[in-house]
C-alpha positions as a printed NumPy array, in Angstrom:
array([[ 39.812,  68.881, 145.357],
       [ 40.365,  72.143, 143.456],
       [ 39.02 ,  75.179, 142.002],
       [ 37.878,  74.708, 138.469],
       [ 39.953,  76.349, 135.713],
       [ 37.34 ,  79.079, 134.701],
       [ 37.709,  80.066, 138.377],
       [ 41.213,  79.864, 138.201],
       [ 41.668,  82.853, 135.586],
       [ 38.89 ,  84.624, 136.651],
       [ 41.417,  85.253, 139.947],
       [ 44.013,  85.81 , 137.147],
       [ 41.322,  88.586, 135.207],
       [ 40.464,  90.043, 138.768],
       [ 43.754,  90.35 , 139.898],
       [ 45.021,  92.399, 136.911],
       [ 42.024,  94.303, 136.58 ],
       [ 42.75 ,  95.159, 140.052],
       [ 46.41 ,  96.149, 139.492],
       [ 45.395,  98.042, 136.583],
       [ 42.815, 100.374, 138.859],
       [ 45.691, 101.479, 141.123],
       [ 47.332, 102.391, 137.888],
       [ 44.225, 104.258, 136.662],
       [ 44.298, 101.937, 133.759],
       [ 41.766, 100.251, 131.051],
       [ 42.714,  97.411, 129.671],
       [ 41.758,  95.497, 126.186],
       [ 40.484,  91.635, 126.148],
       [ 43.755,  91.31 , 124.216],
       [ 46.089,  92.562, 127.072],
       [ 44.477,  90.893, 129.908],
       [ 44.878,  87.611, 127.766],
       [ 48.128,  88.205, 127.215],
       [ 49.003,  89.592, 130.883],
       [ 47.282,  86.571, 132.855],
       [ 48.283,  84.032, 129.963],
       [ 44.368,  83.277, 129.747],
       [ 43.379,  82.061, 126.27 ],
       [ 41.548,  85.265, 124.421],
       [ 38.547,  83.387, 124.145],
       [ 37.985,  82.065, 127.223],
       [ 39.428,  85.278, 128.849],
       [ 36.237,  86.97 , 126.788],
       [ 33.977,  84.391, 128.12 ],
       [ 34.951,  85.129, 132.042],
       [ 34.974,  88.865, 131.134],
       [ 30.663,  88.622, 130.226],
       [ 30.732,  86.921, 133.446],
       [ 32.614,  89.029, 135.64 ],
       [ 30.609,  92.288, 133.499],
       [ 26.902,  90.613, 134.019],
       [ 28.033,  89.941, 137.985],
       [ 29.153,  93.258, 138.993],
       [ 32.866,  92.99 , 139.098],
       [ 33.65 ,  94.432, 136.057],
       [ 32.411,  96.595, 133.46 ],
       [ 33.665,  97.269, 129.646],
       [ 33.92 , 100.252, 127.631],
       [ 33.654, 100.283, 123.961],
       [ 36.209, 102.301, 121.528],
       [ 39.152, 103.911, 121.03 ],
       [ 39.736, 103.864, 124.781],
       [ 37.586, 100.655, 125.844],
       [ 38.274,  98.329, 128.027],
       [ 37.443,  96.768, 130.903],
       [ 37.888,  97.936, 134.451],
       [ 36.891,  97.014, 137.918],
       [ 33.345,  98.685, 138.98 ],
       [ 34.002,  97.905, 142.698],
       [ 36.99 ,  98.564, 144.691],
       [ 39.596,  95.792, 144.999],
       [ 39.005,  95.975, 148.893],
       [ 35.128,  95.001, 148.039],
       [ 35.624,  91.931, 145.488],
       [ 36.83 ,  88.861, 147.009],
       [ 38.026,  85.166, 145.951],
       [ 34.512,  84.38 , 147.083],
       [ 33.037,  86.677, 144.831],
       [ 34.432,  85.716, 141.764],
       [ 34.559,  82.038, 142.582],
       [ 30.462,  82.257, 142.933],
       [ 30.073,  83.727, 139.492],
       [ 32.227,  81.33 , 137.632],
       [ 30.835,  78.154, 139.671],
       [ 28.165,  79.395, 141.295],
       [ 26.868,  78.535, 144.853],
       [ 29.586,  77.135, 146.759],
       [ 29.148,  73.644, 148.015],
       [ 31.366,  71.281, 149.58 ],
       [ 29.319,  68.586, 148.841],
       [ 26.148,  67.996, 146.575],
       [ 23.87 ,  67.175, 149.296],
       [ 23.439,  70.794, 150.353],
       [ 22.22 ,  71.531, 147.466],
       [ 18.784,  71.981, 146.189],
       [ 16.98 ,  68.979, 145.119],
       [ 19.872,  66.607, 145.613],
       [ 17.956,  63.39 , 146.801],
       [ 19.5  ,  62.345, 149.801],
       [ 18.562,  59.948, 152.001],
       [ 18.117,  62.384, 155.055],
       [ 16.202,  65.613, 155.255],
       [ 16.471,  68.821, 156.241],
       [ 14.939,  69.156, 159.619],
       [ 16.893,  66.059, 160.609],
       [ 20.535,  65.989, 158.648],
       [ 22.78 ,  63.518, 158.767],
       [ 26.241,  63.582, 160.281],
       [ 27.643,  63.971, 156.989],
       [ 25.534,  66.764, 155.925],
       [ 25.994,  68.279, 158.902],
       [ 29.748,  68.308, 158.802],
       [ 29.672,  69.295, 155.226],
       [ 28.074,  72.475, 155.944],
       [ 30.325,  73.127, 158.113],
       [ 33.07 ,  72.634, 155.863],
       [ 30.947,  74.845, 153.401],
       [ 30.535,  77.455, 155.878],
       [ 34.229,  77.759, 156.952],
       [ 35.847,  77.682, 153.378],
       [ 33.295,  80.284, 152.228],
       [ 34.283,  82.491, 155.212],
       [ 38.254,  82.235, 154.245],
       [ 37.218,  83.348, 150.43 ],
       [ 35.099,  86.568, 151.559],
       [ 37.41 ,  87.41 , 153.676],
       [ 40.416,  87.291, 150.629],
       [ 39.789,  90.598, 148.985],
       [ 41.578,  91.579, 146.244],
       [ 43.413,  94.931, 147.748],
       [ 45.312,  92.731, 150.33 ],
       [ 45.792,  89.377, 147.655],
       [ 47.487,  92.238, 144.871],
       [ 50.07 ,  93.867, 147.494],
       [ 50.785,  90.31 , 148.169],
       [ 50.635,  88.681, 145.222],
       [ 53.696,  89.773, 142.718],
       [ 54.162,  86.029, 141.265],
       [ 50.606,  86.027, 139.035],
       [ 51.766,  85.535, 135.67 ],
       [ 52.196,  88.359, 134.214],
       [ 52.545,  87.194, 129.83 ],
       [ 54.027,  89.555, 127.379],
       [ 53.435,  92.947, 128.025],
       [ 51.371,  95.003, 125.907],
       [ 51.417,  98.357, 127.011],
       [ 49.796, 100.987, 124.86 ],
       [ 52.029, 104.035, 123.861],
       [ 51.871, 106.482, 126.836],
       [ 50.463, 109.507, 124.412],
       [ 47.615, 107.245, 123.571],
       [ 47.558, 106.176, 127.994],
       [ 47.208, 110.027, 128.773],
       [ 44.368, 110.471, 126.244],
       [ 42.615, 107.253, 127.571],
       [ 43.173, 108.801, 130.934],
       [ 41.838, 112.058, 130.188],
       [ 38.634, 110.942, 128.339],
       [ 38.128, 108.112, 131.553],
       [ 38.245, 111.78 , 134.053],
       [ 35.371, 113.093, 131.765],
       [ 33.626, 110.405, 132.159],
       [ 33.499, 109.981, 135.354],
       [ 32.548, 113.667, 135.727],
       [ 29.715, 113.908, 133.263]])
């Protein structure tokens, strides 16, 4: 049993969008491909995601990007592995109209057990924020580097201050 591979580099796109807030830092749909070796396209597909579910948000022009919109301490594994996959389930039975053969008021062993399971592994991946996973974490892959000139970072930087002040 394993995560599914959209989930997989969405932790990859999280983690370096996290990185790249400590460094005060937009990045293009080109360098986070190339930084979490995430295919461009699919890395643009996760990106609407992690945009329309409150992660991240993107900036159009010259200085675009995309950047966190929460904190690293407030975004978990949980939190991203709920927008790519959606509700978290060890099994299909605790799911919404999944015919099973109990109900329920009156749940089976198995269900019963599977919620647990449910309820502890959720626990573990709310509690895995990504502040603590990026001080701990230097082995993501990290791809080619694309850095943008650092005259062209300060101006970025400058115009991201305004921003934030208008």
């Amino acid at each position: 049993m394993h995560i599914n591979l959209e989930t997989d580099y969405a932790v990859r796109i999280v983690d370096i969008l996290a990185k790249s807030r400590f460094g005060g830092e937009r990045l293009s749909a080109v360098e986070i491909s190339a930084r979490t070796n995430v295919p461009q396209r699919f890395a643009l597909k996760i990106l609407r995601k992690l945009v329309a579910g409150g992660i991240a948000e993107s900036y159009r022009g010259v200085c675009g990007g995309y950047e966190l919109c929460r904190e690293p301490e407030d975004v978990s594994i949980y939190d991203v592995a709920e927008i790519t996959e959606g509700k978290i389930r060890f099994s299909r039975c605790l799911g919404e109209g999944y015919d099973c053969s109990c109900s329920d008021e009156l749940p089976c062993a198995y269900r019963r057990v599977f919620g647990e399971i449910t309820d502890e592994i959720c626990d573990i991946l709310k509690k895995q924020t990504f502040d603590r996973l990026v001080r701990q974490a230097p082995c993501m892959p990290g791809g080619k580097s694309t850095e943008k000139p650092e005259a062209k970072k300060q101006i970025c930087r400058k115009k991201k201050q305004t921003e934030k002040t208008t």
